[in-house]
C-alpha positions in Angstrom: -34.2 -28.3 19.2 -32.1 -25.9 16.7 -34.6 -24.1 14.9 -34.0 -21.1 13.0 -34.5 -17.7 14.7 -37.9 -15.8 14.0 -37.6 -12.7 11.5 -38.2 -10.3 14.3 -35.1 -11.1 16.2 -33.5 -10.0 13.9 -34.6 -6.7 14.2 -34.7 -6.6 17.5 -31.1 -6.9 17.5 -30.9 -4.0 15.0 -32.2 -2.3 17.6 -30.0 -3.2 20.0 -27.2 -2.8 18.5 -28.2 1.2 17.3 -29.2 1.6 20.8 -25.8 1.0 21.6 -23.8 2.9 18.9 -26.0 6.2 20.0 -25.3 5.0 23.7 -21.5 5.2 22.2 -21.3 8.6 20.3 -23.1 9.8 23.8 -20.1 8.6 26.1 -17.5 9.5 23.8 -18.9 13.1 23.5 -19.0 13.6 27.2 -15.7 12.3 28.0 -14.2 14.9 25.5 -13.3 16.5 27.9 -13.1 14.1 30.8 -9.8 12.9 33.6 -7.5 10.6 31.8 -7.8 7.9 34.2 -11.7 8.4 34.0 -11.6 8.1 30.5 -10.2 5.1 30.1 -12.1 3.3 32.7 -15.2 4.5 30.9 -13.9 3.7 27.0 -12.8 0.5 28.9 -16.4 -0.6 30.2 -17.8 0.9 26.5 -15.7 -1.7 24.6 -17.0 -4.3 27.4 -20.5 -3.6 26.5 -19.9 -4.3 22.7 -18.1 -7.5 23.1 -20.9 -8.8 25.7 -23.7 -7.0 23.4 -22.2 -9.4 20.4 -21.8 -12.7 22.7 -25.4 -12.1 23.5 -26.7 -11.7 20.0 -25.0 -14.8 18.7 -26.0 -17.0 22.4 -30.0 -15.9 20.6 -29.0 -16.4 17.2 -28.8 -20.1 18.5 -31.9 -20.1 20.6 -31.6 -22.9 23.3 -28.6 -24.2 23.2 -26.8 -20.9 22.4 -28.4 -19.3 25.7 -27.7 -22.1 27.5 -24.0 -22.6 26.6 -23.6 -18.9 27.1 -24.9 -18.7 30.7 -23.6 -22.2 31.6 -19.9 -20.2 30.6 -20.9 -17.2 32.5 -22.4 -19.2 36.2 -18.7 -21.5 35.9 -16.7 -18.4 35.4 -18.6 -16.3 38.4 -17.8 -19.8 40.4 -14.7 -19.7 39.7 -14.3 -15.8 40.8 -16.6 -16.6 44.0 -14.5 -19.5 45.3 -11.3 -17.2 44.7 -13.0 -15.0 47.0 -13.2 -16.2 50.4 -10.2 -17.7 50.4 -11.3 -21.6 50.5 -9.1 -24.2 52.3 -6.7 -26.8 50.9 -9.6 -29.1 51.3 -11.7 -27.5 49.7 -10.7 -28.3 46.2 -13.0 -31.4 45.6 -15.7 -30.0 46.7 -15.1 -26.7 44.2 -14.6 -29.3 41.4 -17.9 -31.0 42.1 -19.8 -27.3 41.8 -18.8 -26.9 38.0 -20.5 -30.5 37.6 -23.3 -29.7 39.4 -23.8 -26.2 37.8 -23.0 -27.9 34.0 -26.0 -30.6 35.0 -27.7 -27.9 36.4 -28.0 -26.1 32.8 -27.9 -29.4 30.7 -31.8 -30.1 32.7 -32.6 -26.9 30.7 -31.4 -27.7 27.4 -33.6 -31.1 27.5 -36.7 -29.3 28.9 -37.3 -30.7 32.0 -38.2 -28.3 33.9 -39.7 -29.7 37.0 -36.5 -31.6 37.3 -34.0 -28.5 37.1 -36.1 -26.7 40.0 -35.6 -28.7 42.5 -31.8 -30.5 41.0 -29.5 -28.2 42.3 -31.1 -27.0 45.7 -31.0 -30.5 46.9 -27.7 -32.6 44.8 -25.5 -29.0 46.3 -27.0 -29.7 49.6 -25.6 -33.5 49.7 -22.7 -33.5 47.5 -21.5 -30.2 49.0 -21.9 -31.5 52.0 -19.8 -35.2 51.3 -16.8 -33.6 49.4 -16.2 -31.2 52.4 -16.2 -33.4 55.0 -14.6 -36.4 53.6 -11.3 -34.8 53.8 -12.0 -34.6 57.6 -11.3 -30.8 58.6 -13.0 -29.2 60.9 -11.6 -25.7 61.2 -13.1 -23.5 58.6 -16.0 -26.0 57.9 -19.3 -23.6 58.6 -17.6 -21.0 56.2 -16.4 -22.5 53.6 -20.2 -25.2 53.1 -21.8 -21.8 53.4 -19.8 -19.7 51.2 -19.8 -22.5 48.6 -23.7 -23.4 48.7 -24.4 -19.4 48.9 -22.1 -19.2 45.6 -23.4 -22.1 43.4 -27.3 -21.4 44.6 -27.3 -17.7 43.5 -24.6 -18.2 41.0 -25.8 -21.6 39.3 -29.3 -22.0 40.7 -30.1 -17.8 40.1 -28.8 -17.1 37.1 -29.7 -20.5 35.6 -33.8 -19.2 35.9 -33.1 -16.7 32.9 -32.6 -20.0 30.5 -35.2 -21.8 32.1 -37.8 -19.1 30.9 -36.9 -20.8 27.0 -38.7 -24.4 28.3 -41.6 -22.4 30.9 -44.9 -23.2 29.6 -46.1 -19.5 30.1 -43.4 -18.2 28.3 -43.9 -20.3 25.0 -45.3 -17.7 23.3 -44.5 -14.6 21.5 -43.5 -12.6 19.0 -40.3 -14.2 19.5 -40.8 -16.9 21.1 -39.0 -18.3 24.6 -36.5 -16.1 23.3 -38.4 -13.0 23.4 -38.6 -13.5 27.4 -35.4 -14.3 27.8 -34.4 -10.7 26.3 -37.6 -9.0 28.4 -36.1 -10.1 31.7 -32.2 -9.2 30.6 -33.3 -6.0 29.2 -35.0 -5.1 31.9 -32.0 -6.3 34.3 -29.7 -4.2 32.6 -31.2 -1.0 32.1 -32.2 -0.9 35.6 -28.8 -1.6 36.5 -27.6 1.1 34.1 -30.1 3.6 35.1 -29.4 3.3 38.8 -25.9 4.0 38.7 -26.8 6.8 35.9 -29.5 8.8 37.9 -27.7 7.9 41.2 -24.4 9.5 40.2 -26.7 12.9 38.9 -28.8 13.2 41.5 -27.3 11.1 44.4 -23.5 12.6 44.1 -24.7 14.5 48.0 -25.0 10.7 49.2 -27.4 12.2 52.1 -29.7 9.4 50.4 -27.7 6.6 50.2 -29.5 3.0 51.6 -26.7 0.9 52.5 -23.9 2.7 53.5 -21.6 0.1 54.6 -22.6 -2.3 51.8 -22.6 -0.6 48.8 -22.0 3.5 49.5 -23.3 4.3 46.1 -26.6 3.2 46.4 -28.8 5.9 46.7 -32.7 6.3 47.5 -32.7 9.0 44.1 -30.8 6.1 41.8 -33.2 3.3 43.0 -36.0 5.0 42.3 -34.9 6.8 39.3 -33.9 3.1 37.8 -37.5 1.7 39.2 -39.1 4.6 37.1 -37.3 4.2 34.0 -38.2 0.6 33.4 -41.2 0.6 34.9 -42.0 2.9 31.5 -40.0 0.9 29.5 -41.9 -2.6 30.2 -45.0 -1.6 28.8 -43.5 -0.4 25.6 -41.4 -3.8 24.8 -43.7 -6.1 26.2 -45.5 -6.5 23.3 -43.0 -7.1 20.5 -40.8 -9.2 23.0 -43.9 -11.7 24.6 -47.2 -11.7 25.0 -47.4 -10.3 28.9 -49.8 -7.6 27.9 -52.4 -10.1 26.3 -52.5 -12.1 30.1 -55.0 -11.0 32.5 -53.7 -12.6 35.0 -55.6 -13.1 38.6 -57.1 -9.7 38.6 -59.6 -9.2 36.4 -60.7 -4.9 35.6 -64.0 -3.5 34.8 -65.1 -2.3 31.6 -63.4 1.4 31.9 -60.3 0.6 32.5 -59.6 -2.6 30.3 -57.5 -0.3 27.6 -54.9 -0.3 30.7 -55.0 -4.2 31.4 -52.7 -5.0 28.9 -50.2 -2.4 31.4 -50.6 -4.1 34.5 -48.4 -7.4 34.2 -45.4 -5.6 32.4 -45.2 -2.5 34.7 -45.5 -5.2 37.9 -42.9 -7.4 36.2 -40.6 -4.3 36.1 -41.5 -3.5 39.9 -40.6 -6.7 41.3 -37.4 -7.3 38.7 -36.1 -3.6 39.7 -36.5 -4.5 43.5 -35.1 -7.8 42.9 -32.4 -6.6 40.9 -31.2 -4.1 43.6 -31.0 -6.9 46.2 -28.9 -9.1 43.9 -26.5 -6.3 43.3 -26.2 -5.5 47.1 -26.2 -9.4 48.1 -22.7 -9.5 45.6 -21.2 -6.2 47.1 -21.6 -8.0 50.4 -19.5 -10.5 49.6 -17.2 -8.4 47.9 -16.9 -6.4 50.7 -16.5 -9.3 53.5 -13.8 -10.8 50.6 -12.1 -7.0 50.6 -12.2 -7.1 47.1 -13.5 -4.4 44.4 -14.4 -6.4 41.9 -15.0 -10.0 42.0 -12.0 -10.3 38.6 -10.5 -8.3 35.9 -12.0 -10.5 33.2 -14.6 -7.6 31.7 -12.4 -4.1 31.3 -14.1 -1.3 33.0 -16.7 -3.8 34.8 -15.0 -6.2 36.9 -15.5 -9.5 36.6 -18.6 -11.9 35.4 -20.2 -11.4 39.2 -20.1 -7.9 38.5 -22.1 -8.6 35.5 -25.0 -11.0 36.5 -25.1 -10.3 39.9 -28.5 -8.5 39.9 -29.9 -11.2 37.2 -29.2 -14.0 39.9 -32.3 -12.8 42.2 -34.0 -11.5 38.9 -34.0 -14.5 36.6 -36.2 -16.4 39.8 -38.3 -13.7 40.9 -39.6 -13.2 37.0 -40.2 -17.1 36.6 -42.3 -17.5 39.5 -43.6 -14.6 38.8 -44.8 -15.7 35.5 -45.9 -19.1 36.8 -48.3 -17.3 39.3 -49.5 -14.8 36.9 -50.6 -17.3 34.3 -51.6 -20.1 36.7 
């Protein structure tokens, strides 16, 4: 199961890691001249970047079980966070405990490959053993909100996230110039920057808010931003699609006449980018929601300049499905 990482990951990660030292000497340039407080906030987040960048690289180093250990640390931490949020009953507790052991089982189904067993695991065991642990300590009051808030947290949480791993043991996604791992980094790639760009081109060309799309929810999101972020990786997909998997070799269900088969190797990635920018989006706002009905900022202080680990993989919990199935329809 441990097998030694192929030669190209290892410049991919070169990559990666210059991408983010010119990202660096960018940000530090324009906050020469920057507030104080801004500053930090922004150095802050920079020096959160690097440590996640290097957590990352070493979770591939280890293919499977690195991803796997990584992601099963980063769902229990953003339960842990979530179930600090709505302020859960004394009661509560047991069933809490049992969401660590379900989300831990959860992630152990992907480290042994069985894949049929890890999709339909957790939707149904949180269902039932939610469920028991909440009402056999016998309160009433606070029930409906605390079995929703708590299967809510571990499905997108535990369940969401999870789907990134289980692209390392999908059939489609066996192959590669990297390997599984190669989709893994496609879909978090593609998370991030859209993430990134959203906020980026939102803040320059959004800062009128006459454009926003959820007001109440999340006042920074702007029609420019989503857009903008759609746009950027919707360009980008094409371009590291073929030295991170082998979308652009899959035809898919729709099949192109002769003149325009140069561009069939385009379609899967930019549609991949389409749906994982849209999905993205959705994840972010679903978080802010809670955040929002929790009155809290930030769902921790765990990541300087970020927030906490929902902060961080909020998007990637409605990502990491909609690419799987999105693969398993598109190569049947």
């Amino acid at each position: 199961m441990i097998t030694l990482p192929a030669p190209a990951l290892y410049w991919t990660l070169a990559v990666i890691f210059a991408s983010l030292a010119i990202g660096s000497a960018v940000r530090f340039i324009a906050l020469r001249h920057a507030e104080e407080t801004l500053r930090r906030k922004r150095l802050a987040s920079l020096r959160t970047w690097w440590m996640l960048t290097i957590a990352m690289s070493a979770g591939l180093l280890a293919g499977r079980p690195g991803i796997c250990l990584l992601l099963t640390a980063a769902s229990c931490i953003a339960w842990f966070e979530i179930t600090r949020m709505f302020d859960p009953r004394a009661g509560d507790k047991l069933a809490i405990r049992a969401g660590y052991g379900l989300i831990v089982i959860n992630y152990l189904l992907i480290m042994f490959g069985a894949f049929s067993t890890f999709v339909v695991f957790l939707p149904l065991s949180s269902l039932f053993i939610l469920a028991v642990t909440l009402l056999i300590k016998g309160e009433p009051k606070g029930y409906i909100r605390s079995a929703g808030g708590l299967l809510w947290g571990v499905m997108f949480l535990g369940y969401g996230v999870s789907h990134a791993a289980a692209l390392l043991i999908l059939p489609g996604a066996a192959y590669g110039p990297l390997g599984p791992v190669g989709w893994f980094l496609f879909l978090v790639i593609l998370t991030e920057a859209d993430d990134i760009f959203q906020a980026l081109i939102g803040r320059l060309f959004g800062s009128h808010k006459r454009h926003r799309i959820t007001a109440v929810i999340s006042p920074n999101k702007t029609w420019e931003g989503f857009f903008g972020g759609m746009l950027i990786i919707v360009i980008l997909a094409p371009l590291i699609a073929p030295w991170l998997t082998n979308l652009d070799q899959q035809a898919g269900p729709f099949a192109v006449s002769e003149p325009l088969q140069p561009l069939q190797s385009w379609i899967a990635p930019i549609l991949a980018a389409m749906l994982i920018s849209i999905a993205g989006f959705f994840g972010d706002i679903n978080m802010s929601a809670i955040k929002r009905d929790a009155g809290v900022k930030d769902s921790s202080n765990l990541l300087p300049g970020i927030g906490g680990v929902i902060d961080r993989v909020d998007s990637l919990s409605m990502t990491g499905p909609v690419f799987v199935y999105f693969l398993i329809w598109w190569t049947g």
